[in-house]
N, C-alpha and C positions, 0 to 999 in steps of 0.2 A: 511586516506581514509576510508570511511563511507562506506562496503559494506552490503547492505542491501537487503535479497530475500524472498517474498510473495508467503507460499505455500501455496497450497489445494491438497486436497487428493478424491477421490472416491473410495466409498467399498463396498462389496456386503450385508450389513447390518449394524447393528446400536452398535453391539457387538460385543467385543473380548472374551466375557468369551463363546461368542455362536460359535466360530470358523471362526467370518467372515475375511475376510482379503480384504487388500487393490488391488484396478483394474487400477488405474490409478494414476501419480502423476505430477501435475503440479507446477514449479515454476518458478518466475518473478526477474530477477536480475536488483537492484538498486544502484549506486554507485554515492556516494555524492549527491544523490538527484536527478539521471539524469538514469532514463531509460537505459540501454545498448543492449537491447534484446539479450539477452546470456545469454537465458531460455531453461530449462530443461523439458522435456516431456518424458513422457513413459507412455503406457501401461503394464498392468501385467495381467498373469494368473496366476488364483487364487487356481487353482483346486479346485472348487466348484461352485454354482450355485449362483447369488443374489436374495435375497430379491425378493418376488414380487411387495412391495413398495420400494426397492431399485431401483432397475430396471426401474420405474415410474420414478426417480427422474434423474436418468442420462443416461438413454434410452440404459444401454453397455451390449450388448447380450455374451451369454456365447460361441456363435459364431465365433462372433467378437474377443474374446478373445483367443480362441483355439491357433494359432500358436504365441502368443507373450510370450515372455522369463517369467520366475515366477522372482521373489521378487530375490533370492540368486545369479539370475544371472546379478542383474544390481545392487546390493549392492553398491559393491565399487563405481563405478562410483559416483552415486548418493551420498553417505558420501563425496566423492572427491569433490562433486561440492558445496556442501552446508558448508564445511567445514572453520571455524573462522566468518560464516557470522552472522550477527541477522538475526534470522526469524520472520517475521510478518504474524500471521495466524487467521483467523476470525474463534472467539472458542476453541481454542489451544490445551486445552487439548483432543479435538478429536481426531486430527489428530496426535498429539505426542504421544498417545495414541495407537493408529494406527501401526505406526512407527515405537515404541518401543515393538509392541509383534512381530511384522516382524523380527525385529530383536534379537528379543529372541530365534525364534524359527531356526535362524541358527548355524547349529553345532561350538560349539568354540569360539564362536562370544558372550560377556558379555557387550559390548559398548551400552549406551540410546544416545540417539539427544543433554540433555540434557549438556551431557558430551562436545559436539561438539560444540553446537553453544548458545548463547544468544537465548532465545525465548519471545517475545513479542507478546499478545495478543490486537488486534486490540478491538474485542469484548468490552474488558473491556476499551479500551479506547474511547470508541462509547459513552458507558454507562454513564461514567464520565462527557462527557462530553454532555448527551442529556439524562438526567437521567430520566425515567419516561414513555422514548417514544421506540416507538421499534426499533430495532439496527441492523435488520438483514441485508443482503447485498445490498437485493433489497430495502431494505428502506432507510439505506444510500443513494443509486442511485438516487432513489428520492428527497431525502433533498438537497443532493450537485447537481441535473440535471446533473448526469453524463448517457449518453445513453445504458440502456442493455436491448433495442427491439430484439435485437439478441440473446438473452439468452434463447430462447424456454427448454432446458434443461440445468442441470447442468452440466460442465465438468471442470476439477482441471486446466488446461490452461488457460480456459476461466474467472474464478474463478479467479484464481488471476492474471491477468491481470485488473478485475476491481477492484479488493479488490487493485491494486496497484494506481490505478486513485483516489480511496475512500480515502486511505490513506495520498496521499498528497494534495488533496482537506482540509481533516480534518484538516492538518499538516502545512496549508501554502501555498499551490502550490510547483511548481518544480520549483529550484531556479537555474539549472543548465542545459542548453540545448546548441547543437552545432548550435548555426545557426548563417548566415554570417551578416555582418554589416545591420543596419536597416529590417532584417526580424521580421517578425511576423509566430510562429509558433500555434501551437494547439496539445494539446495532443490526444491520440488517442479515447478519449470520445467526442471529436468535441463539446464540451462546454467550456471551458477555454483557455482562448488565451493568452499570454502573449509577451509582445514586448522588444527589445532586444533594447538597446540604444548604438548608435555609438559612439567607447572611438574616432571616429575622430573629432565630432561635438565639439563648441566650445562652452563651458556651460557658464549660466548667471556669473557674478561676481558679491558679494555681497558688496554694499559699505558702512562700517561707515559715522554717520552725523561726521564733524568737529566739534571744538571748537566753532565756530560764529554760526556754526547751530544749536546745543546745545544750545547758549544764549538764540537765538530766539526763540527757540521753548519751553525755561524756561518762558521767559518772557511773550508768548503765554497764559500759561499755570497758570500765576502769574491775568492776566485779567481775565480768565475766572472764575478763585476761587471766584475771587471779585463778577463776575458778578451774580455767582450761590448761592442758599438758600441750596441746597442739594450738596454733592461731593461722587462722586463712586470709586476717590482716592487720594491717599495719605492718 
């Protein structure tokens, strides 16, 4: 079993060595290539204020934030749920980055992300494989038509939830959906549709030519040499 979860992170600035810390964390659970939505969200208070160009970017008022739990009280949880999976993160070491001074700075507590999980940066697999051009989320979106008019700001749910369409867009498509005999589903970007083929319908059978049909079609093939100045085979 292939579990795989797309996170993103929001913070109130660009730096850990400045004291900022993470305000929200969203993640997207994928198993064997199939969507489960048994995704992970929270909020965090930070004790502190964001960025005034942080704040531009993901509109979370230090308001808004006041009564939700800080960092140490949703730890566990969060370790529990991410825990043996690959994480697929657009820019990686930002947000592992991120994640690992949070958790530096609880008492007792010596554990990184990396210790935990496989981490995989989508980033550098964008790059690879569109080298040249630019890679960012919104420009994937573009390149694969996957739709995020709904994206007016950023937020880590929202985040990877497309970074999770992005990704098997890149990857293939989704090779793994529940749906009943002969449906047609759509993932949740309403651009890729993929069709389920019924194991009840009774597929073509393929038939070898015989021996006689073989002669004839040697013999066929014996005239036309003759007839041709040029031959494309044999």
């Amino acid at each position: 079993m292939l579990r795989q979860i797309f996170l993103d992170t929001e913070t109130t600035g660009l730096e850990t060595r400045d004291g900022h810390r993470i305000i929200e964390i969203g993640c997207v659970e994928m198993i064997d290539r199939k969507l489960t939505h048994n995704n992970y969200h929270q909020y965090i208070q930070p004790d502190r204020e964001s960025d005034a160009a942080a704040l531009q970017v993901h509109g979370i008022t230090t308001e808004f934030l006041a009564d939700k739990p800080r960092f140490a009280e949703i730890s566990e949880d969060f370790l529990k749920y991410i825990n043996g999976a690959e994480l697929i993160i657009h820019n990686a070491p930002f947000d592992i980055g991120f994640l690992n001074y949070e958790l530096s700075l609880l008492p007792g507590r010596s554990t990184v992300i990396e210790n935990q999980c496989e981490i995989n940066d989508s980033l550098v697999l964008a790059r690879q494989m569109h080298p040249g051009q630019r890679n960012s989320l919104d420009a994937l979106c573009k390149r694969y038509d996957i739709r995020n008019e709904h994206r007016e700001l950023h937020g880590a749910l929202l985040d990877s939830e497309i970074l999770a369409d992005v990704y098997l867009a890149m990857t293939g498509g989704q090779t793994a959906l529940l749906l009943s005999d002969d449906a047609t589903s759509e993932i949740e970007s309403g651009e890729i549709t993929f069709n389920r083929v019924s194991s009840k319908r009774k597929l073509l059978v393929v038939l070898n030519a015989n021996t006689e049909e073989l002669s004839v079609h040697h013999e066929m093939m014996q005239e036309i040499e003759k007839a041709s100045e040029k031959r494309l085979w044999n």
